[in-house]
N, C-alpha and C positions, 0 to 999 in steps of 0.2 A: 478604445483606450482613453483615459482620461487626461485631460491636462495635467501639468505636473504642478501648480499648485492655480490657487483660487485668484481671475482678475475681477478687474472692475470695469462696468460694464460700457461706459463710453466714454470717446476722448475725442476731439474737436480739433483741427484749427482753421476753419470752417464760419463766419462770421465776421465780430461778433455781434448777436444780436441781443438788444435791453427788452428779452422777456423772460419772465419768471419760468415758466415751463421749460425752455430747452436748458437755462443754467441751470437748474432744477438738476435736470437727467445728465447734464454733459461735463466734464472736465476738461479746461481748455487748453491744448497746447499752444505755448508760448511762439506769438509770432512777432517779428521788429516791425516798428512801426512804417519803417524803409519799405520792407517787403508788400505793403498795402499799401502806399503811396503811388496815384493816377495823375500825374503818366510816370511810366514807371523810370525809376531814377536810374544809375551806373550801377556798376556791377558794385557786390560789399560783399565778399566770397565771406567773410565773417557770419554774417546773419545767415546766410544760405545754408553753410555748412552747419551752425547752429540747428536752426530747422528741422535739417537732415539727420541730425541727431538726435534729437528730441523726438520725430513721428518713430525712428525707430526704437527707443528704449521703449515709448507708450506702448507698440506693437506685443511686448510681451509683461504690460503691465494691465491692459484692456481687454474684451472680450471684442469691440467694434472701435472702429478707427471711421470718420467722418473729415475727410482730407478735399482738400480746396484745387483744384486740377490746373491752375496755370497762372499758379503764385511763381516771381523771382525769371531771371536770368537762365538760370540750370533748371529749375522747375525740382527743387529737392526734395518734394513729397513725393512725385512721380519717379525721380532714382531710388528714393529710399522701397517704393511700393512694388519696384521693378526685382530690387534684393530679396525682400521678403516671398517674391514669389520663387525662390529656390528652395524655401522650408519647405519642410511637410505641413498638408496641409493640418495637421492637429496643434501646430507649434502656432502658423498665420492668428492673425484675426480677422473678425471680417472686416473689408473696408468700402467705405460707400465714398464713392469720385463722386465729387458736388464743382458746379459752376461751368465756366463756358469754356466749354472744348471746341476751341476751332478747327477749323479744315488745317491741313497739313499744308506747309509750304510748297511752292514746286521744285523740283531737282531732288539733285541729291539730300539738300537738307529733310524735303518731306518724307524721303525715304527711311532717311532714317529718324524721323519721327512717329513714323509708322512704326519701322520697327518695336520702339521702345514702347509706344501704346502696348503694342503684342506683347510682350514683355509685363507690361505691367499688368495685362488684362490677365494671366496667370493665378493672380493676387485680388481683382477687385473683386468683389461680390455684385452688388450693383451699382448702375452709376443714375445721376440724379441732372435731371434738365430740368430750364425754365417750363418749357412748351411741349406737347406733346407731338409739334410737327418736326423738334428735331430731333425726333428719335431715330424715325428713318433715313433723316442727313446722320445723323453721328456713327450711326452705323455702317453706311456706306465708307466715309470720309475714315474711317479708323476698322475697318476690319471687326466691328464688334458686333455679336449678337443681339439685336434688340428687342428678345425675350431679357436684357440684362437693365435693360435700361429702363428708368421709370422716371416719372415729371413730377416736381416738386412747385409750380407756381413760381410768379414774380410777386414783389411785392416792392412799395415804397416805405420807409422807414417812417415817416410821419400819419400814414394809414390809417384810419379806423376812427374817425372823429369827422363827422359832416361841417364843412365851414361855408358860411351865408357867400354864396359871389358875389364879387363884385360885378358891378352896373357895365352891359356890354358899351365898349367905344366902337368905332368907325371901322379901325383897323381890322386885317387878315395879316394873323400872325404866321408865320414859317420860322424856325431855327433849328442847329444842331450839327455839327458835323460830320459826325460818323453816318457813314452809308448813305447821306442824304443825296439824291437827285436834283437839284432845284430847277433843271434847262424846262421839262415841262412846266413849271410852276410860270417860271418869265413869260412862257409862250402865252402861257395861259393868262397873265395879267394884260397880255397884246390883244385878247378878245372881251377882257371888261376894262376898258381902262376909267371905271367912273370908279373900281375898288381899291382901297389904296391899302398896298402891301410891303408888309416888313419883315424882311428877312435878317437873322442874328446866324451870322457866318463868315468864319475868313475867308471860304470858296469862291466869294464874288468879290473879293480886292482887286484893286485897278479895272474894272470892269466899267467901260464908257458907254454899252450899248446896250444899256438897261431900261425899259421902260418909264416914264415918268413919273406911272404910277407906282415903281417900285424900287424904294429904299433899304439899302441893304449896308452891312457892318456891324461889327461886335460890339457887343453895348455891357457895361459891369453886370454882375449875376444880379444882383437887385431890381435892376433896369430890367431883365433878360424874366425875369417872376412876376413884375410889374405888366409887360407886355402881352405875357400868358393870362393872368388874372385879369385885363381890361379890354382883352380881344373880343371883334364882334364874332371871329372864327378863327380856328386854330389848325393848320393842316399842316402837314410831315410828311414831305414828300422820298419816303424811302425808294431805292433799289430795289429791285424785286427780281433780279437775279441772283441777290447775293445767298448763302447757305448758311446763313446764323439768323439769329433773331435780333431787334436794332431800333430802336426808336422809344422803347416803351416808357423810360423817365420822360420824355415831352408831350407822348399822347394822355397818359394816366395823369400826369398834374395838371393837365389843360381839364378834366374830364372829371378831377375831384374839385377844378374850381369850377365847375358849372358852365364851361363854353363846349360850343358845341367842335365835336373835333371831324377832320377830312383827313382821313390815310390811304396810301398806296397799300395793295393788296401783296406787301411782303411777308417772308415766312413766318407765321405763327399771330399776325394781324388777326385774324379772326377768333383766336382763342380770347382776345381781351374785346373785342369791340363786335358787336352785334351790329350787322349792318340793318342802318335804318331804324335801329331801337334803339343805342345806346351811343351810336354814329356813324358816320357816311365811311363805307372800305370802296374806293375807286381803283379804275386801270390807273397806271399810271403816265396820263397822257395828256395834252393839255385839254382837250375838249371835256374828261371827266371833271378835270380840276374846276374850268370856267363854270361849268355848269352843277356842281356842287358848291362850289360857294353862292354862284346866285340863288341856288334853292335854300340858302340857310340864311344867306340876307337878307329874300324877298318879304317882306310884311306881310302878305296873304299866309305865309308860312310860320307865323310867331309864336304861333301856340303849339303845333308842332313840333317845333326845336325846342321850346322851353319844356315840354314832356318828354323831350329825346334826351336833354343834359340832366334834367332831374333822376332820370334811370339811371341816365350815364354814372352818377354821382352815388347816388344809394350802391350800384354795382361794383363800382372801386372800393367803396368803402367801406362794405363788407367783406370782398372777397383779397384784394388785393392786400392784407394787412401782414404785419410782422407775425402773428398767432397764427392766421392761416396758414401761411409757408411753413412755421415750427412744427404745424399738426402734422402736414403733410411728408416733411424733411422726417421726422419722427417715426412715422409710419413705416416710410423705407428705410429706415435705421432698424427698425424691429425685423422688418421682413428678412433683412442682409444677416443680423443675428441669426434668428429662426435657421436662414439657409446654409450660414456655414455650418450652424450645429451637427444638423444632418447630411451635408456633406464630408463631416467627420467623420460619420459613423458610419457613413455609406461606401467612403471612399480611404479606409485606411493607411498611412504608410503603410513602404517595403518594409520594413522590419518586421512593423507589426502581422503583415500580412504573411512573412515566412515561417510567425511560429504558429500561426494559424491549422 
């Protein structure tokens, strides 16, 4: 049975991104600027419930829905997607869940955040990851099939443009907050102390028993770009038990500025950095750390490293771009079309199926 009149083909609130191709294809639902603000502000049940209205009138003005998975307080794309999964399916659109789906709280809250995933997964068609290592965490963590799930790429918004580096300094830079480790890092400054290290983090405040060689505090974003572009090495020392992915805005711009980067083998670390071609992926332990910075600062090794950041560099800035992602986000947009169609036909309403 056929839809009861004619939509248009895709609607957004998902972004946004300044490239011709996806605004090209998409119409954007309206989101408050509140709702995109990091870290995330009070509640403004106003814009939420807005939101929540807008994904679902687009619902039966669109044929694909491309919804952003853990915007706002309530998370109003995910109730409104939770509703739409009690239509039939010929009435739904398809919708494709984009961005970062964390693990569930514990207790009762995760429970019933669980739930509502289940709930909403009724309604998605497919869902959309940076990385293709968390496809098997997101499935675990949420009860999802991941024959549903497909990877769309990271990317940096300034992307796609090679810029000359700057001249390396002395320094081994470290920063970042989320998920970072830094206790191996300190230990590891205890076994070079001729390299001198700075660390951009509130994590080591009031902290007395720091090595000498290692300087630590938050310095303005300027200061904090300044540091990444003039480093002799850039390491990130991530978690490596954590179930998300986490680091890649401080590896990826270290790596488009042409310094050579050192990372902990956290999840999905290897989809971006080529160990040993494009940069060093270590344990995260102090003896990996000591002994990967000495191999990128030793001088016998100059030409090495300078052919390991020049890959590094060309490989970000091909691959990781704003176009890249859109071709890819695109791709799974078409596929999710594609498959409700034929889940339409395949899968009739009850009505339609009793005059059958």
């Amino acid at each position: 049975m056929k839809r009861l009149r004619q939509r248009k083909p895709l609607a957004t609130s998902a972004g946004p991104w300044r490239n011709e191709t996806f605004m090209a294809a998409a119409d954007v639902i309206e989101v408050a600027e509140a709702l995109d603000t990091l870290p995330q502000g009070p509640l403004c049940l106003r814009h939420e419930l807005a939101l929540f209205w807008r994904v679902l009138r687009a619902a039966f003005d669109y044929e694909t829905l491309l919804l952003f998975s853990s915007r706002g307080h309530l998370k109003p794309e995910l109730v409104a997607t939770i509703l739409l999964g009690f239509l039939p399916q010929r009435w739904r659109p398809a919708i494709v869940f984009y961005g970062e789906m964390f693990e569930p709280d514990p207790g009762f809250k995760g429970w019933l955040e669980r739930c509502a995933m289940r709930l909403a997964d009724r309604a998605i068609t497919l869902y959309s990851t940076h990385t293709k290592a968390e496809i098997p965490v997101l499935a675990k963590n949420w009860g999802i099939s991941p024959g549903k799930i497909r990877a769309s790429g990271f990317y940096l918004q300034d992307m796609g443009q090679l810029v000359v580096p700057k001249p390396r300094g002395n320094h081994v830079f470290a920063g970042g907050n989320s998920f970072r480790d830094y206790e191996p890092l300190i230990e590891a400054a205890r076994l070079i102390p001729n390299r001198e290290i700075i660390i951009c983090s509130n994590r080591l405040e009031g902290r007395t028993d720091l090595p000498a060689n290692v300087r630590a505090g938050l310095v303005a974003p300027e200061d904090y770009d300044d540091l990444i572009e003039t480093a002799a090495a850039v390491v990130v020392p991530l978690k490596t038990e954590v179930r998300r992915i986490t680091g890649m805005l401080t590896y990826l711009r270290a790596m488009r500025a042409g310094k050579p980067v050192i990372v902990s083998n956290a999840l999905g670390v290897s989809e971006f950095i080529d160990h040993k071609d494009t940069g060093l992926v270590v344990e995260n332990t102090p003896k990996s750390y000591a002994e990967a910075i000495e191999w990128v600062l030793s001088e016998a090794n100059t030409q090495a490293v300078d052919a390991m950041c020049d890959r590094a560099q060309i490989a970000v800035t091909q691959t990781h771009t704003v176009a890249a992602h859109v071709e890819h986000l695109l791709e799974i947009v078409q596929e999710a079309a594609l498959r409700s169609a034929t889940q339409s036909i395949e899968c009739p309403d009850s009505l339609h199926s009793s005059q059958s």
